[in-house]
C-alpha positions as CSV (number, residue, x, y, z in Angstrom):
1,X,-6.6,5.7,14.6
2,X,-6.3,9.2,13.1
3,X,-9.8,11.2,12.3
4,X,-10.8,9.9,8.9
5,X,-13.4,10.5,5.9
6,X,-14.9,8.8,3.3
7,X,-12.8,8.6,0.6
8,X,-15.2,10.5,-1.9
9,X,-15.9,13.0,0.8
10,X,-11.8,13.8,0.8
11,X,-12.2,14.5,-2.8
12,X,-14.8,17.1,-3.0
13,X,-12.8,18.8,0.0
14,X,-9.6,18.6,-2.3
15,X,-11.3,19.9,-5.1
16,X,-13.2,22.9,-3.3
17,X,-10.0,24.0,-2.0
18,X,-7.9,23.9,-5.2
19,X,-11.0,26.3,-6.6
20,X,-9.9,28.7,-3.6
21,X,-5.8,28.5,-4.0
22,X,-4.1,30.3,-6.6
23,X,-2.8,28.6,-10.0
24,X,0.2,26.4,-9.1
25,X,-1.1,24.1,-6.3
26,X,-0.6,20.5,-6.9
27,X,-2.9,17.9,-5.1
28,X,0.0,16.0,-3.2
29,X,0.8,13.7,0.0
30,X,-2.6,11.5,1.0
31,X,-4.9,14.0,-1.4
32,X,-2.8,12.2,-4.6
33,X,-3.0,9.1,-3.4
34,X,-6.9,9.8,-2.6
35,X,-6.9,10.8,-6.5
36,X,-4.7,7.7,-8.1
37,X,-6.8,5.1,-6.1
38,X,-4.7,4.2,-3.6
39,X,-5.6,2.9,-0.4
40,X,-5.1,5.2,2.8
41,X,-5.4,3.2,5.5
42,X,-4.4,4.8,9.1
43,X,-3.9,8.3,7.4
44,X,-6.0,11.3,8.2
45,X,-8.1,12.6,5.5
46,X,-9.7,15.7,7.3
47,X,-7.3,18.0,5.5
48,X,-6.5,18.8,1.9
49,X,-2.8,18.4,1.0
50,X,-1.2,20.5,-2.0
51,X,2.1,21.5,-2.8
52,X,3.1,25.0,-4.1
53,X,6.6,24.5,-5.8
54,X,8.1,27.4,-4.2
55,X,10.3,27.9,-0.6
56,X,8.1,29.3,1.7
57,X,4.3,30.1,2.1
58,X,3.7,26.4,3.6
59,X,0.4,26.7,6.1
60,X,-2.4,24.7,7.6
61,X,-6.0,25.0,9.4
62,X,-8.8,23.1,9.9
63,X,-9.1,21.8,6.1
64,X,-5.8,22.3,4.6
65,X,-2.4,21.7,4.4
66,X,-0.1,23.9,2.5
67,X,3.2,22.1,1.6
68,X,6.3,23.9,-0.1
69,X,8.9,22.2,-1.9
70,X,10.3,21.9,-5.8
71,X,8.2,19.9,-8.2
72,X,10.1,19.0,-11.5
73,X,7.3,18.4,-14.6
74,X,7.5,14.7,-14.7
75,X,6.4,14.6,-11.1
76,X,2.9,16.2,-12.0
77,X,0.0,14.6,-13.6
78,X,-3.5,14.9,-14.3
79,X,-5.7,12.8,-13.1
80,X,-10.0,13.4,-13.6
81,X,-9.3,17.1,-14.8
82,X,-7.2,17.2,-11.2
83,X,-3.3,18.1,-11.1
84,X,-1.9,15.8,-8.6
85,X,1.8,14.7,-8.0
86,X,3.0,11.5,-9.3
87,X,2.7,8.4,-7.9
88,X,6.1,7.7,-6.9
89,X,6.9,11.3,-5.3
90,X,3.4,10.7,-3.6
91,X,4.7,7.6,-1.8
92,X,7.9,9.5,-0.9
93,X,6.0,12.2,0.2
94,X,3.8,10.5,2.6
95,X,6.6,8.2,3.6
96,X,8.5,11.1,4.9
97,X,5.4,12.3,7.1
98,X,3.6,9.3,8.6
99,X,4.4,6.5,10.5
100,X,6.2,3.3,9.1
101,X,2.5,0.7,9.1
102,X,0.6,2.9,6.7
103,X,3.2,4.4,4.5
104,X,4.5,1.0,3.9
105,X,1.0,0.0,3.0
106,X,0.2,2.6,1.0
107,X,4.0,2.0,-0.4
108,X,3.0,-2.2,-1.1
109,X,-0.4,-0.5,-2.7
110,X,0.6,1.7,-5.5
111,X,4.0,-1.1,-6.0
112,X,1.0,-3.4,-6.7
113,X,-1.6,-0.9,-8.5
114,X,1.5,-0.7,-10.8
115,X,2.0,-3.8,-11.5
116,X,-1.4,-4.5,-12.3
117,X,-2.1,-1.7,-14.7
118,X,1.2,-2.7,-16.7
119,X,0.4,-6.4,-16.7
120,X,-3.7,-5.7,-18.3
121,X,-2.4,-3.0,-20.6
122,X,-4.7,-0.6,-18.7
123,X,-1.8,1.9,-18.5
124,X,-3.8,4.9,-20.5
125,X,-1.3,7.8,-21.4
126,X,-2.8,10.8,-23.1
127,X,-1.0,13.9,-23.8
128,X,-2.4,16.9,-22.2
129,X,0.0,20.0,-22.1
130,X,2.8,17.2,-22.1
131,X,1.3,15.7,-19.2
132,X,1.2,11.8,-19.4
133,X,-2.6,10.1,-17.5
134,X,-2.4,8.8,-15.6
135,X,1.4,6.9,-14.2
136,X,2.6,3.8,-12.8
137,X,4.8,3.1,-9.6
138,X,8.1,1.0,-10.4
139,X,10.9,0.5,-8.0
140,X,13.3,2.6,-10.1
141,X,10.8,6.3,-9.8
142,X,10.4,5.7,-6.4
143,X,14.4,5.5,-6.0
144,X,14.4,8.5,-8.4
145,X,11.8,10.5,-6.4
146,X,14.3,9.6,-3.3
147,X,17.4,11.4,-5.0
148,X,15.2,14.1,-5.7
149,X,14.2,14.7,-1.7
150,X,17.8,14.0,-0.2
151,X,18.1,16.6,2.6
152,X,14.3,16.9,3.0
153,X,12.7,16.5,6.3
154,X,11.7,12.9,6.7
155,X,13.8,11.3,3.9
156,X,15.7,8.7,6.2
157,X,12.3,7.3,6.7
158,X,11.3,7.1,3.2
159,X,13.8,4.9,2.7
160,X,13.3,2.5,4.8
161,X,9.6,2.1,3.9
162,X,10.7,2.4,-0.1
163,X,13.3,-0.8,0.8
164,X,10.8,-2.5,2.7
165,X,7.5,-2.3,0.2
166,X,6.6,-5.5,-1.9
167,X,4.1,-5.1,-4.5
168,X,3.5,-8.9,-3.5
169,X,1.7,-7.5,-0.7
170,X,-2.2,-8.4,-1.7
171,X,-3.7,-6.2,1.1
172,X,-3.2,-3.9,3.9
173,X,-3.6,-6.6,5.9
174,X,-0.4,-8.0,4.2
175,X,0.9,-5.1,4.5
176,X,0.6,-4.6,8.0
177,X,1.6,-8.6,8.8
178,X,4.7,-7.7,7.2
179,X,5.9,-4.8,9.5
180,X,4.4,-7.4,12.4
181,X,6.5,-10.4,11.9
182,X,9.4,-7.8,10.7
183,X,9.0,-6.0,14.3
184,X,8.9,-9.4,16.5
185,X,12.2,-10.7,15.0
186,X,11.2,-13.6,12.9
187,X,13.3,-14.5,10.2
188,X,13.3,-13.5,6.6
189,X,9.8,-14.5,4.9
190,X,8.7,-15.1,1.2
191,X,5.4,-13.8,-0.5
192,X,3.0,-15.9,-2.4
193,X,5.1,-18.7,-2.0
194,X,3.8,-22.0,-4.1
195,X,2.8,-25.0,-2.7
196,X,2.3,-27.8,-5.2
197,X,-0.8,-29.7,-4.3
198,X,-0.5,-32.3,-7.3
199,X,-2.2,-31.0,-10.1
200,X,-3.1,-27.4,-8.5
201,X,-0.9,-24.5,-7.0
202,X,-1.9,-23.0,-3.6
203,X,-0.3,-19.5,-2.9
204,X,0.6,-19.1,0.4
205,X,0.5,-15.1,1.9
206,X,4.1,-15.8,3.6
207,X,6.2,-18.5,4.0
208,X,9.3,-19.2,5.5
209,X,10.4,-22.4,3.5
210,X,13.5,-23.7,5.6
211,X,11.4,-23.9,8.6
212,X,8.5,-25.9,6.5
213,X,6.1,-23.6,7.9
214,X,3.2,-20.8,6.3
215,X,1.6,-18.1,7.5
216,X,-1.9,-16.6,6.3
217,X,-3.7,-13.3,7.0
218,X,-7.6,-13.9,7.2
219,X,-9.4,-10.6,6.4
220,X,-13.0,-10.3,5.0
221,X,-11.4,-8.4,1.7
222,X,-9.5,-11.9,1.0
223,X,-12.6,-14.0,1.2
224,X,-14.6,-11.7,-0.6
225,X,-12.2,-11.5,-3.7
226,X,-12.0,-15.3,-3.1
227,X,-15.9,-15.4,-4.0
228,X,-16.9,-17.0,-7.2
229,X,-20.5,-16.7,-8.9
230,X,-22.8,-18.8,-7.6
231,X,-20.9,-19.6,-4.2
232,X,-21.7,-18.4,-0.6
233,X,-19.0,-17.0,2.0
234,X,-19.5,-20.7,3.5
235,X,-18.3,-21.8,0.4
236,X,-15.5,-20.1,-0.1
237,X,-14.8,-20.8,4.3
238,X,-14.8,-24.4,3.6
239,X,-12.9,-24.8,0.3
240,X,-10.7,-23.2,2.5
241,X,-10.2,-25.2,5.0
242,X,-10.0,-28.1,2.0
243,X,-7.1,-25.9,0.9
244,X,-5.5,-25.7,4.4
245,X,-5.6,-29.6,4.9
246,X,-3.8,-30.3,1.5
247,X,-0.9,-27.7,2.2
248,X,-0.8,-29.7,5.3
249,X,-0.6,-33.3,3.7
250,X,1.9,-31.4,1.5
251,X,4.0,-31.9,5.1
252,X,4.1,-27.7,5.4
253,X,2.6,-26.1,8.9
254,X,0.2,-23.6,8.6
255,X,-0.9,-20.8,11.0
256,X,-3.7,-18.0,10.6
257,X,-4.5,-15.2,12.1
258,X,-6.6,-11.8,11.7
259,X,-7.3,-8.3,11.8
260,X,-7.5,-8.5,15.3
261,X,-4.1,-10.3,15.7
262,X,-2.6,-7.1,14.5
263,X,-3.5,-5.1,17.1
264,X,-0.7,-7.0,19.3
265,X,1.2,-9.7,17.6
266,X,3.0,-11.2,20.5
267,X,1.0,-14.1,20.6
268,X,0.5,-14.7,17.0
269,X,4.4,-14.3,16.7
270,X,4.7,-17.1,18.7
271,X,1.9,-19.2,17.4
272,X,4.8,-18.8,14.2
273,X,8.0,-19.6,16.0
274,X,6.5,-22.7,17.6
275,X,5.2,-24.2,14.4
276,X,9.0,-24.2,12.7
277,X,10.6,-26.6,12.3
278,X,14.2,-26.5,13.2
């Protein structure tokens, strides 16, 4: 794992060093998505990130990294009083410097934040010096913000995590089963596929219908969110497993695994393959 901080630590640093840096530096990269809530799992947050929409002058120490490159207006906005860049050339950006596992969750993460603030109407837009507060990922900016960066170091990689991020994703966790089961060769998977238990609906994290069989990442962030007033995480563990036993009735196979799974998913992989059915 790369050296990490607390998420609110990263944002004093990123606004003590903005007070320091001439006008014209943009929060960007890991800082922006620090700023527009988005989850950073496996990316360093030791150093600052802004951009300077100039050529040359990039730099970095201890605390910072200076990044050059052109920033057009629409791909700045202002988020708590801070300039960052926008959401979708933030994904881009950090797609083009990290490895695929975290850029594609950070990728599935603001796909999803998007989603959700359009869906709730909690998209607030205010006008400050033109500058719209703050924006929403869709599909269609990120391919925009990808047209913009052709011949940039890194863009081949973008790509490939932009054509591979599904807001359907729920979690890292999901995120990071997904580039799993993509990397051990199993076939083609769905998201939050529907099983019909008779009058209910149980969504299913992946499934891969033709082969009758589903696939369910346990972390401590699902059960928690599963957690109703009143109930105890032994409550929510054994309606569950109540859950697990219908899909099951429902003549589907069903194979779990965790956090700890991820770390090497051989085994897991084949737990997969030796539930379908052929």
């Amino acid at each position: 794992m790369h050296p990490t901080t607390r998420t609110p630590g990263h944002r004093l640093l990123v606004r003590a060093v903005l007070g320091e840096l001439a006008d014209g530096a943009e929060a960007s990269h890991v800082s922006a998505a620090v700023w527009d809530g988005v989850p950073t799992w496996g990316l360093r947050l030791d150093r600052a990130h802004v951009t300077f929409a100039r050529r040359t002058g990039g730099r970095r120490d201890d605390r910072l990294y200076v990044h050059t490159a052109s920033l057009e207006p629409d791909e700045i906005v202002v988020i708590d009083d801070v300039r960052v860049t926008s959401a979708a050339r933030t994904v881009v950006d950090v797609a083009r410097t990290v490895e695929f596992a975290p850029a594609v969750a950070m990728a599935d993460a603001a796909l999803r934040l998007g989603v959700r603030r359009e869906s709730q109407s909690h998209v607030e837009r205010r006008e400050s010096a033109g500058i719209v507060i703050p924006d929403v990922v869709e599909r269609a900016a990120l391919d925009a913000a990808l047209r913009r960066a052709v011949g940039w170091p890194g863009v081949p990689d973008a790509r490939r995590v932009v054509a591979f991020a599904d807001a359907r994703s729920e979690s890292v966790g999901e995120s990071r089963s997904r580039v799993a089961i993509a990397l051990a060769g199993l076939p083609s998977l769905q998201l939050q596929w529907p099983v019909f238990l008779g009058r209910t609906t149980a969504y299913t994290d992946f499934a891969w219908p033709a082969q009758r069989t589903v696939g369910e990442f346990d972390g401590k962030v699902k059960y928690g969110r599963l957690l109703r007033p009143g109930q105890s995480p032994g409550d929510v563990v054994y309606a569950e497993k109540l859950r697990e036993d219908a899909i099951r009735a429902e003549d589907w196979e069903v194979v779990r695994w965790t956090w700890a799974d991820l770390h090497d998913f051989t085994d897991t992989a084949a737990r997969i393959r030796d539930r379908f059915r052929s």
